[in-house]
Each structure stands twice: as C-alpha cells, then as structure tokens.
N, C-alpha and C positions, 0 to 999 in steps of 0.2 A: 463399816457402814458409811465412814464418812467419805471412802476411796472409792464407795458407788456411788453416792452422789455426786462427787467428784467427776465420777467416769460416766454418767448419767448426764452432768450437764455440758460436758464434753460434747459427749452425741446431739445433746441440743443444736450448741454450739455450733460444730460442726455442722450439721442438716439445714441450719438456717443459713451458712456459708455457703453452701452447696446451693442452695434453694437462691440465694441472692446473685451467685456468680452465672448460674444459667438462667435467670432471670434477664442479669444484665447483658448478658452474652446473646442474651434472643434480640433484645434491644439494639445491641450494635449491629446485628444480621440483620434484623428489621428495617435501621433507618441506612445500612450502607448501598450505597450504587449498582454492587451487583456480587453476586458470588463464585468465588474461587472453587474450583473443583480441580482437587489432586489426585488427577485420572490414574491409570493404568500404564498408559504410555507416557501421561509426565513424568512419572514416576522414574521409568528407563531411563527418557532420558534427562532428566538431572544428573544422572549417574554418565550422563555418555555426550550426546549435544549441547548440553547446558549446564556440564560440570561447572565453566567458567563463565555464565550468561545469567545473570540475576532477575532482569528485567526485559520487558516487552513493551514497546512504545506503538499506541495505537489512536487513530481518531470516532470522534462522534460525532454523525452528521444525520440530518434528516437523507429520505432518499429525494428522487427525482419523477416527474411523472412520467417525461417520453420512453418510451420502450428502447430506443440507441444507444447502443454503449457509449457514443462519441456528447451525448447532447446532453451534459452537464456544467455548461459554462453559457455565459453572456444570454442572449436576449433570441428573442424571434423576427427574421427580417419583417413581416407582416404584422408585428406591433411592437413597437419600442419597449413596451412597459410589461410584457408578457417572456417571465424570466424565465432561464434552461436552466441555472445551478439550481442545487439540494433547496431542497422547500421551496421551488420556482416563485421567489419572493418573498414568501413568507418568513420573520424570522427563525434561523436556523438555530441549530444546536452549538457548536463551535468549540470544541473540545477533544484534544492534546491528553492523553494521559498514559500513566506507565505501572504496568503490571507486576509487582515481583512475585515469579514463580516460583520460588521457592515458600514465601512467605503468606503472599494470598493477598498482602498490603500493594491499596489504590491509590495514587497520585499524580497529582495535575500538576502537569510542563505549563501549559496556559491554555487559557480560555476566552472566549471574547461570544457572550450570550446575543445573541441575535446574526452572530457572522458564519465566516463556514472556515473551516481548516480541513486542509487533505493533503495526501502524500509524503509522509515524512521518509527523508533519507537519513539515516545516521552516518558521521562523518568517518573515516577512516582511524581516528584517536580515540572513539567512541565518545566524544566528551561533548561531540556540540549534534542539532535538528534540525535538517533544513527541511520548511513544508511552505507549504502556497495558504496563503490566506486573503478572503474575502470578509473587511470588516463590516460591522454592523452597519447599516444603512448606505452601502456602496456597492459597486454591483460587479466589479474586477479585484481579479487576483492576483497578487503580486508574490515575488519570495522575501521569506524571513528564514530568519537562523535564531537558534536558540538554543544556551546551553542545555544539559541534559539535567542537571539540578534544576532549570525554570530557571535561569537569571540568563542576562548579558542579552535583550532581546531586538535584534537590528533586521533594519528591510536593507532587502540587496536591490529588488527592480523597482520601478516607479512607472509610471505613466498609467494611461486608458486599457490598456490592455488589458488579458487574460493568460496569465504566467503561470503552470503549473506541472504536475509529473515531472519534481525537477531531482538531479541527481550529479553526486562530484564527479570529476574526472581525475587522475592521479597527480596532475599538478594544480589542482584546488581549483582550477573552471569548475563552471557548472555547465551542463546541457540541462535544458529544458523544453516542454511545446508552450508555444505561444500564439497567441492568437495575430503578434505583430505582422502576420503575412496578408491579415486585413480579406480576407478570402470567405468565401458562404459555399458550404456544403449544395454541389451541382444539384440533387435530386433530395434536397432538405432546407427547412429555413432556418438552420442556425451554424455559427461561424468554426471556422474548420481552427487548426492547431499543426504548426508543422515543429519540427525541430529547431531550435537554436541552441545559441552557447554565449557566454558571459566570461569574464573573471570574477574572481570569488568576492568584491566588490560590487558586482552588477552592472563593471563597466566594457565596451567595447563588447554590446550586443550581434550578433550578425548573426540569421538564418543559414542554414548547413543543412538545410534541407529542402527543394524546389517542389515537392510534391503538392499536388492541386487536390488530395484531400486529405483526411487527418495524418498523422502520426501521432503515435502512441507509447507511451510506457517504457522510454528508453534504459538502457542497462548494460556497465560496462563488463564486457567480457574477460576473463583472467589474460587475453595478448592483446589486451587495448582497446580494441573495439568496440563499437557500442552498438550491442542487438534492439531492435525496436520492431513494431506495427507499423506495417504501409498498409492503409488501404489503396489497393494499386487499382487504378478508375482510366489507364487509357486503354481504348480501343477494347475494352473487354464489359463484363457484366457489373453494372451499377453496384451489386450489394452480394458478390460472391467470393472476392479476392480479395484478403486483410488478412495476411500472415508476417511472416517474422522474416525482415532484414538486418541486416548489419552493414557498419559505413565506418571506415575511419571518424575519429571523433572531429577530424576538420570536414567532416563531409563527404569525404573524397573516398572511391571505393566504396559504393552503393551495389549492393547485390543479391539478392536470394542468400536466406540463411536456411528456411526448412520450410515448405507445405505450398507453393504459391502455384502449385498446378491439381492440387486439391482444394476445389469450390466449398462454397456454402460453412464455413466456419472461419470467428475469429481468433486467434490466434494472441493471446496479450498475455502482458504483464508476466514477462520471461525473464528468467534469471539463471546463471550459472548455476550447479550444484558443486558445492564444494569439492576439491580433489578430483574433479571429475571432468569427461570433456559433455556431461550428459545438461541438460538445459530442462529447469521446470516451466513451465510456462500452463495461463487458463485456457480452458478451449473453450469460447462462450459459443454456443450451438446458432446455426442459419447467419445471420446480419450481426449477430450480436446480442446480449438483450440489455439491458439497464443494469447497470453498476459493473460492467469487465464478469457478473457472472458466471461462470462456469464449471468445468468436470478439470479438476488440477493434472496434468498431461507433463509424464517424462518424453524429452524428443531427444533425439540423436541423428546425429550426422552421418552415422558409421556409412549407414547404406545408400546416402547421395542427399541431395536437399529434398526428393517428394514421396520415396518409397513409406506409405500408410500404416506398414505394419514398423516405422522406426517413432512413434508414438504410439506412447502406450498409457492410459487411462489408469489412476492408481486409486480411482475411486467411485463407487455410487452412487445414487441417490441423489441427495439434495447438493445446488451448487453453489458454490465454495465465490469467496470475493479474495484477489491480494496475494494468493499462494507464495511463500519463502520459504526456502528450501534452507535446512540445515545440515545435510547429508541425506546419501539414497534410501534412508529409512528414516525420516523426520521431516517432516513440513508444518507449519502452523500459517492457517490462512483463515479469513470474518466468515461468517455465517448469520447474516441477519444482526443478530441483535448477542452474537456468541464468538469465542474466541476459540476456538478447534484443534487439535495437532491431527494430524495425519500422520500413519505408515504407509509402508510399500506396500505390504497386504490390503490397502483400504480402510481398514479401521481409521472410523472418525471419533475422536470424543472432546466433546466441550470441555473449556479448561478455565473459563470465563461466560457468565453469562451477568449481561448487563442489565439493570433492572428500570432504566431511567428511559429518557424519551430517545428514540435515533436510533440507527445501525452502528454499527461497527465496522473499521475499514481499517488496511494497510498495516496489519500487526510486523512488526519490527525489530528482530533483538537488538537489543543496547549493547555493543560490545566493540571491542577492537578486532580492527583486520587489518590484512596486509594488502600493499596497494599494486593495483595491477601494471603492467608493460604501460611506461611511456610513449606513443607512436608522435615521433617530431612531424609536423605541423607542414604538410605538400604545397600546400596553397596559403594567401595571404588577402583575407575577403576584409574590405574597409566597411563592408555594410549587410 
C-alpha cells in the first residue's frame, strides 16, 4: 500500500512537472522573437548543405515606401527632409541577428534602435560581418565589420555619403555602391549608386564604375570577377534594361553577362552557385519593385548571354528578397517577415518566422569558403 502511494505521488509529481515544463515552455514561445520551423527540406539539408553550417545571419528593417528597387537610400532632390531609406525617416528597426538551424536558438551580432542595417557579407574565415549601417538620427550609411560572436565592432568608410551592398574581394578590398558619384537618378528624384572599391581599411576609395545610373548588388565570381546590375540608360528605354554584367574587379572588362537584350525585367542580387558554372540571381518583374523582390531565377551562360530559355524560374507564387544559393537544390532567401529555403522543384517552406516589428532581408550562412582567382590590378585609378 505504501509503494502505491508512493507510485501515486510520483504521478503527482510527475503531471505537475509536465504541467509546469509546458507551461514554461509556452512562455518562452510566447515572449521569443519569432519561431523556428524544422521544415522538411531543412531537414535534408542539415544532412547535405549544412552538414557544416550552424548558423544564418540575417537583418531587421522596416520597408520603404517608393515602389523602386534602387530608392532605398538618401533623401528626395525636391525636399531635403523627405527620406528614401527603410522607414523614409521614421525610426527604424536596426537589427543583425543569427539563426542557428539546427537548434532553433536567436541571437543578436548588434543592434542600434532607431537606425537601419543591411547587406551583410560574411568574410572568407567565416569569423567576421561586413554590413552598411545608418545610425540612429543620421541619415548616411557607412561600412562596418563585425565579428561573428558580436565583438570587435569597427567602421571602415566615413564621410556624407551612402556606402552600401558591400562585399570582399580575395585580397580583403572591399567593392561596394556608393552614392560618392554625387549623381540623381535622370527620370527620378533620388541619388543613384555606382560601384566602388576600398582596402579592407576604407582607405584609397575610387569608383570602378562610370555608369550614370545605379548599379547594384555586386558579387565575386569563382575566376575573379565581380557580376553586378547595370541599369543600362544610354540611348535606349529609361526603365527596360537592368541586367547582369561583370567587370574585372579594377573596373576594367565591363561587359554583358546574361539578359541585356531581354526588356522589362530586373535582374539582381546574383550569385554563383556552388561547383557550378550556373548563377542564382532575383528576377524583380517590369522596373523593378521595392525591396530587389522577386521570382529566384537559375541563369546560365551555356546558350550565349540572351537566349530566354537559359533562365529558368525555380519558383511560384509569392516573391522571395536576398536569394543564396547553397547548391542546385538549396537556396534560402526573406519573405516578408519569414526566413524560407527553396528547392529546385520549387517548394518553398518557412524556416523562420519573425514575430516583431520589420521584414527580413539578406539571410546569410555563417561559414567558411574558399577564396576565388586573384585578377592582378590592369589599371591604376588615384580617384
């Protein structure tokens, strides 16, 4: 009798453990930031693209109001005070964090409440962040770096400008767009972005790229080169031509990489796919729309720079922000306010959904790579 009550208050016991663990556990799902979903295809690939990938580094930002992909920086030429970045004035979200997929566990590189952060590159050692940041009550973005734990945290540019989309080269330059070209969008009132390039300092800035309207979303390619967005604006249609070139990283060697005699779509935020000579990149539909938007697009070169059918669309439905590619069946790329992976098949599934104020942008694995082809340096630009 006494080994059932025994065993009696056991069950008590226990049920009231039970009862206080999911109690407290609702509580932690209640007040956390957002929830982890260990899809179907995360699943795979832990097992395949992210055996050796712990973590995802992504930003929080309000959006923007103009409908342009390009008009998220600086101000309106027609009123000083009338801003183009995320929250066009308002303060922002301003928030750095990193996801580990295996685990589900949230945490913040940094934060600055009322500012903006965007574009993070992760370094080649996997161990340091470079993103653009606009602080609280300033209205230009500069680059920082920061280790990947949140410590060690340094600005590389300085000045009045607009420093952003920036990314290493394999001997530690950086290329970035920047507003230093001092230029206004011909057929818009707000300031264009062309390419530049730095040492991993921020010193000996010089433009590397003479185009008279944006560029966009540069990205070095496995033999050196860095693919990016021209909107190409001579002698042709104002808001038709904004596809994918490549240039030596000194500039030199500008030329058609894929699509520039196929109209009315942009072309952005391309990237290599591993092992592969195949290139993921967004197709944002017509001019563009707000935020690089789009349908995540395998391109290839096999069949010449414009043949229609060497893109190929790897998804439906709703569009995608950010697209990285982790091999030809794995990409993870923002959705609003969601953290997504893609197959080859199209299947989309949330793997992240944020529950606080802002979108989500630029998901990023944390990891080590290898660095691409040096190309030595043709030309010698003092400015």
């Amino acid at each position: 009798m006494a080994n059932c009550r025994h065993c009696f208050n056991l069950k008590i016991w226990g049920s009231c453990f039970i009862v206080t663990f999911v109690f407290i556990s609702a509580l932690v799902a209640q007040n956390s930031p957002g929830n982890f979903i260990n899809s179907p295809l995360l699943q795979k690939a832990i097992t395949n693209e992210f055996a050796e990938i712990d973590e995802i580094v992504f930003c929080v930002r309000l959006s923007y109001d103009d409908p342009h992909w390009y008009a998220n920086i600086g101000y309106y030429c027609d009123d000083e005070n009338k801003k183009a970045y995320t929250g066009n004035g308002r303060p922002d979200i301003g928030k750095l964090l990193a996801l580990n997929i295996k685990t589900g566990n949230l945490r913040t590189l940094f934060e600055d409440s009322g500012g903006t952060i965007r574009d993070p590159c992760i370094h080649y050692d996997g161990k340091k962040v470079l993103f653009s940041w606009r602080k609280n009550n300033t209205d230009n973005f500069n680059l920082y770096e920061i280790n990947a734990d949140g410590t060690g945290l340094r600005q590389i540019t300085y000045d009045n400008y607009d420093d952003y989309e920036s990314i290493y080269l394999p001997n530690d330059d950086i290329v970035f767009v920047s507003t230093r070209c001092k230029r206004w969008v011909n057929c818009w009132m707000t300031q264009v972005g062309i390419i530049h390039r730095c040492d991993s300092n921020g010193n000996n800035i010089k433009a590397i790229s003479s185009n008279t309207e944006h560029d966009n979303t540069p990205w070095v390619m496995p033999d050196g080169r860095s693919l990016y967005t021209r909107w190409e604006y001579v002698d042709r249609s104002q808001v038709e031509f904004h596809h994918l070139w490549i240039m030596n990283p000194d500039g030199t060697g500008q030329m058609v990489y894929y699509g520039n005699m196929n109209p009315n779509i942009v072309m952005i935020d391309a990237k290599p796919i591993p092992g592969t000579d195949l290139v993921l990149a967004n197709f944002s539909p017509g001019h563009g729309v707000n935020e690089h938007s789009g349908i995540a697009t395998i391109v290839s070169q096999r069949l010449g720079p414009d043949d229609k059918s060497a893109a190929r669309a790897i998804h439906k439905g709703k569009l995608v922000k950010d697209p990285y590619p982790l091999s030809t069946n794995c990409f993870i790329a923002a959705r609003n306010n969601e953290i997504v992976i893609i197959d080859s098949s199209g299947n989309v599934e949330p793997i992240f959904v944020y529950k606080g104020q802002g979108n989500l942008s630029e998901p990023r694995p944390i990891m080590e790579r290898g660095r691409e082809m040096l190309i030595p340096e043709n030309v010698k630009l003092n400015h």
